[in-house]
C-alpha positions as CSV (number, residue, x, y, z in Angstrom):
1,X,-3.0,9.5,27.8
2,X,-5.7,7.5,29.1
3,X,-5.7,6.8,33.3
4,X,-6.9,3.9,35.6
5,X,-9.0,4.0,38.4
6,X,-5.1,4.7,40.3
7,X,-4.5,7.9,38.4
8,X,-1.7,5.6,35.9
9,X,-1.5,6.1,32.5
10,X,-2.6,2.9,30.7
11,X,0.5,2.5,29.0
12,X,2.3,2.7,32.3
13,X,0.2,-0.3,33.6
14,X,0.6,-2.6,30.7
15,X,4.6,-2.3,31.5
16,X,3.8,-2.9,34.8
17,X,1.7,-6.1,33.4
18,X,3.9,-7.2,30.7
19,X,7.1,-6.8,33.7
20,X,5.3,-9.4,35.7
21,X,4.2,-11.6,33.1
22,X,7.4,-12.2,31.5
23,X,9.5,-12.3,34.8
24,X,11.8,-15.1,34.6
25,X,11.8,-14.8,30.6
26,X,14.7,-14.2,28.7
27,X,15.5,-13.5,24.7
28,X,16.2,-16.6,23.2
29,X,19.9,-17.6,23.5
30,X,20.8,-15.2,25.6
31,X,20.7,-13.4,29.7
32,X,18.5,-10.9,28.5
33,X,15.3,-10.6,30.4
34,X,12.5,-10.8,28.0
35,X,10.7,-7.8,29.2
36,X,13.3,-5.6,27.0
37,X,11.4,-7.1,23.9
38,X,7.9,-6.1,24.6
39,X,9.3,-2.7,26.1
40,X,11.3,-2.1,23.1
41,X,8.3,-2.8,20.5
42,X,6.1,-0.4,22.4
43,X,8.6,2.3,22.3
44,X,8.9,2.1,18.4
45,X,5.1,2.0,17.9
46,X,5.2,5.3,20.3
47,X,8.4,6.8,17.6
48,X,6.6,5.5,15.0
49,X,3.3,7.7,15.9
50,X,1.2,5.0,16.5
51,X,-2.1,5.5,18.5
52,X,-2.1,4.7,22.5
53,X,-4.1,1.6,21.9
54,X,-2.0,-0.1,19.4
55,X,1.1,1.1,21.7
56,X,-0.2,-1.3,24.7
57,X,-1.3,-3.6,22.7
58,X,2.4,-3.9,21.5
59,X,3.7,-3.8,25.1
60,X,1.1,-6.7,25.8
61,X,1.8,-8.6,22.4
62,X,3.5,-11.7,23.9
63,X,1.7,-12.1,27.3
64,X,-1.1,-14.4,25.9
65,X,1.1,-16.4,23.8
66,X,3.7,-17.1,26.4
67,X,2.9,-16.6,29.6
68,X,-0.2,-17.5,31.9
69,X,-2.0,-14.6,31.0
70,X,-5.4,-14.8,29.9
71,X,-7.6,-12.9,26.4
72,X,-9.6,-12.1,29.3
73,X,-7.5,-10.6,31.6
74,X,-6.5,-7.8,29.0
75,X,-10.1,-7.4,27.9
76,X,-10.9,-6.6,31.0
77,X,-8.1,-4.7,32.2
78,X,-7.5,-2.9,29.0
79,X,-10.8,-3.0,26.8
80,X,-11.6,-5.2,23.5
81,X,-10.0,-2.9,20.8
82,X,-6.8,-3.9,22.4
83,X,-7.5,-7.3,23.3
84,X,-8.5,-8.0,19.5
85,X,-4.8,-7.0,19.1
86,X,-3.2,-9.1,21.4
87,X,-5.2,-12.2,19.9
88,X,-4.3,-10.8,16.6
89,X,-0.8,-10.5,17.2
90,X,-0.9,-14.6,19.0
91,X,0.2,-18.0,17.6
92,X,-1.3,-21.2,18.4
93,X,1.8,-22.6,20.7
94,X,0.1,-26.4,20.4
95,X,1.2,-26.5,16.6
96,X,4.4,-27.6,15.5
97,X,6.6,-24.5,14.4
98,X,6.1,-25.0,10.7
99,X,2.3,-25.2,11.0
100,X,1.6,-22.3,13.2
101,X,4.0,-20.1,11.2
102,X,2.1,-20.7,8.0
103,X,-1.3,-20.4,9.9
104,X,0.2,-17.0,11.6
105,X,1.3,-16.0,7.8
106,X,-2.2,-16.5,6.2
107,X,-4.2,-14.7,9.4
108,X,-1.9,-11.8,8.4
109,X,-3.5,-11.6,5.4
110,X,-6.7,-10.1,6.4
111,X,-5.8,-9.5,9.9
112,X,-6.7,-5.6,11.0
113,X,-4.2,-3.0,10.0
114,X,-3.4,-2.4,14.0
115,X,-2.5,-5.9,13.8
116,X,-0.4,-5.6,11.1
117,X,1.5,-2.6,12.4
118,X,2.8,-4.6,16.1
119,X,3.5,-7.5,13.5
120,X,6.1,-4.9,11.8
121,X,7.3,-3.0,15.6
122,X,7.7,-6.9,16.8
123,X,9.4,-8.5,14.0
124,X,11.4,-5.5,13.4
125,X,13.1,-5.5,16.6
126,X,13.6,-9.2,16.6
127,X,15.3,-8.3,13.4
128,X,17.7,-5.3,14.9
129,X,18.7,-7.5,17.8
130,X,19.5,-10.8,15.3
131,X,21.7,-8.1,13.7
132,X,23.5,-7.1,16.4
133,X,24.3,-10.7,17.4
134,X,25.4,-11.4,14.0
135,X,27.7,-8.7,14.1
136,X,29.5,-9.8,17.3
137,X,29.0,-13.8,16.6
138,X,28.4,-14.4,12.5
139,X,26.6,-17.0,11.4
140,X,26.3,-18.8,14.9
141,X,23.5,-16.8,15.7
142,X,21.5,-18.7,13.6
143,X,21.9,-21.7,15.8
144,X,19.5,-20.2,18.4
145,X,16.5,-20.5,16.0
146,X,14.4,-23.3,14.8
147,X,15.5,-24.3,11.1
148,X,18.7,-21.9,11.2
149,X,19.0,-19.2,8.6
150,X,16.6,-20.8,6.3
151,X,13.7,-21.5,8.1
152,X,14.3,-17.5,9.5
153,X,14.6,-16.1,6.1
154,X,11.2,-18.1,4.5
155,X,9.1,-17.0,7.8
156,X,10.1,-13.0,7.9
157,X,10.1,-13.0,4.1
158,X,6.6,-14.6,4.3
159,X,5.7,-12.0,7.1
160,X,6.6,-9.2,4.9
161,X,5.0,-10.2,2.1
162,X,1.8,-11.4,3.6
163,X,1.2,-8.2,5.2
164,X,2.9,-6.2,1.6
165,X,-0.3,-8.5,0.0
166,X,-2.6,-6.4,1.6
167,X,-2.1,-3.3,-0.5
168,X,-0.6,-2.9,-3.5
169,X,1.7,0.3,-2.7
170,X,2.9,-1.5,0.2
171,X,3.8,-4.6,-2.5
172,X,5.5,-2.1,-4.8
173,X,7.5,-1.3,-1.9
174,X,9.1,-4.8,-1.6
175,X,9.4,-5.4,-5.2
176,X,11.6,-1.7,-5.4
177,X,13.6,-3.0,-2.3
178,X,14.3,-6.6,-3.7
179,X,16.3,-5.3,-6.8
180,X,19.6,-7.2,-7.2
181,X,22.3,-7.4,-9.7
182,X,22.2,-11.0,-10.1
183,X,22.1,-11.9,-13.9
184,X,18.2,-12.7,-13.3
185,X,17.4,-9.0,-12.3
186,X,14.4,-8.4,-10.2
187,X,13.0,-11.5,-7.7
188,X,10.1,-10.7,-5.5
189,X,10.5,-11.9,-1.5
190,X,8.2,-15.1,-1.9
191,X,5.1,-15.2,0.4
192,X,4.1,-18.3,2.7
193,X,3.6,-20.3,-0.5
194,X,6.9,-19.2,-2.2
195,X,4.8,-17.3,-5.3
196,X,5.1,-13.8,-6.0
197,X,2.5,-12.0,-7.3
198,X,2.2,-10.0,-10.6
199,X,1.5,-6.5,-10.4
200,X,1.7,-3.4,-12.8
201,X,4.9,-1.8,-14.0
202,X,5.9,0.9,-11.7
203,X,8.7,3.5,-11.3
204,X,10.2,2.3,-8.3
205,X,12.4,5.6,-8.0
206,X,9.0,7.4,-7.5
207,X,8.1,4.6,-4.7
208,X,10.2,6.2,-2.5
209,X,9.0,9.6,-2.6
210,X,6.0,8.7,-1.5
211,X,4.5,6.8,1.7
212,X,2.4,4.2,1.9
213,X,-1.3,3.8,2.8
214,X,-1.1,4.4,6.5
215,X,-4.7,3.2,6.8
216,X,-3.3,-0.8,5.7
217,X,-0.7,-0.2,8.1
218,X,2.3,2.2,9.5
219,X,4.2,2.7,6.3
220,X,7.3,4.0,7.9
221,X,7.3,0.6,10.4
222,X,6.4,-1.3,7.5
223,X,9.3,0.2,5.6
224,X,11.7,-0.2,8.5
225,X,11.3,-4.0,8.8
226,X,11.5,-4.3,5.0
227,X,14.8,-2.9,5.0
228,X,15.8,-5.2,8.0
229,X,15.0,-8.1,6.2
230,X,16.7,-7.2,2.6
231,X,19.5,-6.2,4.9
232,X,19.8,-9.2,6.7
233,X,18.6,-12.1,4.0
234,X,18.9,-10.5,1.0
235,X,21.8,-11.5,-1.1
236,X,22.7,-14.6,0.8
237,X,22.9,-18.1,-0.2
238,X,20.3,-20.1,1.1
């Protein structure tokens, strides 16, 4: 791992830096100090594989967006390649929280494939820990987000499929994990603008034999948050 001027691994000092940031933070709803979420993305980017870069940059994901720190204070602390992550990975806090969703969506789109991969770690353990809360409290859990269950299900469908947009094996992916036995048969999680795509047919038993293009982004975190979000808003009525 790569060391400081103080002898610290890099990914050391960004916990240190994303600790202090976020002091005072908690999850949404809840006593939870905040830090867990940043720590927790960083840790399944590490099980996921990912480099050390993109690891930081996923303990550092939220500081720019929600606390005081600056772009460039982690460009100069921790170099441009993860800097250009941490932007990537940022919403525009002065839109409302339709606006900057959709305008977070489309970036996605032809955002960097680092970027892409903290999208997944992030949005998959916000996922786990709505789970966890839904198992303990149902539906109230919904009552801590903006636009309950619906608005959540249109923005982490839209995520997926943004970033599923990027390469086709990742978009046969979702179309394989979407199959339902309604009378309708197969629906596609809609994108930002609630289309779905066409693509070739495709045998979706052979999908999951084999991985996705790891150069788009981390198919196993990609699949991981795909399966949160059938899991969680799949099959419901909206």
């Amino acid at each position: 791992m790569t060391q400081n001027g103080t002898g610290k691994n890099q990914i050391e000092e960004a916990i240190e830096v994303a600790a202090e940031a976020h002091q005072g933070q908690y999850r949404k709803g809840t006593d939870t100090p905040y830090i867990t979420h940043p720590y927790a993305v960083g840790l399944i980017l590490m099980e996921a594989g990912c480099t050390e870069a993109v690891i930081i940059a996923g303990i550092l994901h939220d500081t720019v967006e929600d606390t005081d720190l600056t772009l460039e204070f982690i460009r100069e602390r921790f170099g441009d390649a993860i800097a250009n992550i941490v932007d990537g990975c940022s919403e525009n806090k002065a839109l409302r929280w339709r606006a900057r969703k959709t305008e977070r969506i489309e970036a996605l789109r032809s955002a960097s494939p680092e970027v892409c991969t903290v999208t997944c770690a992030d949005k998959l353990h916000n996922l786990r820990t709505i789970i966890s809360e839904y198992d303990l409290i149902g539906d109230a859990v919904w009552d801590r987000f903006h636009g309950g269950v619906e608005d959540q299900a249109w923005y982490y469908r839209s995520v997926l499929g943004a970033i599923a947009d990027r390469d086709a094996t990742l978009q046969k992916r979702v179309e394989c994990a979407t199959l339902t036995t309604h009378d309708n048969g197969v629906h596609a999680i809609p994108d930002a603008n609630d289309t779905a795509p066409q693509h070739e047919p495709f045998d979706c038993n052979d999908a999951r034999k084999r991985p996705a293009a790891v150069d788009v982004v981390n198919a196993q975190l990609f699949q991981q948050f795909q399966q949160a979000v059938v899991y969680l808003f799949e099959g419901r009525t909206l």
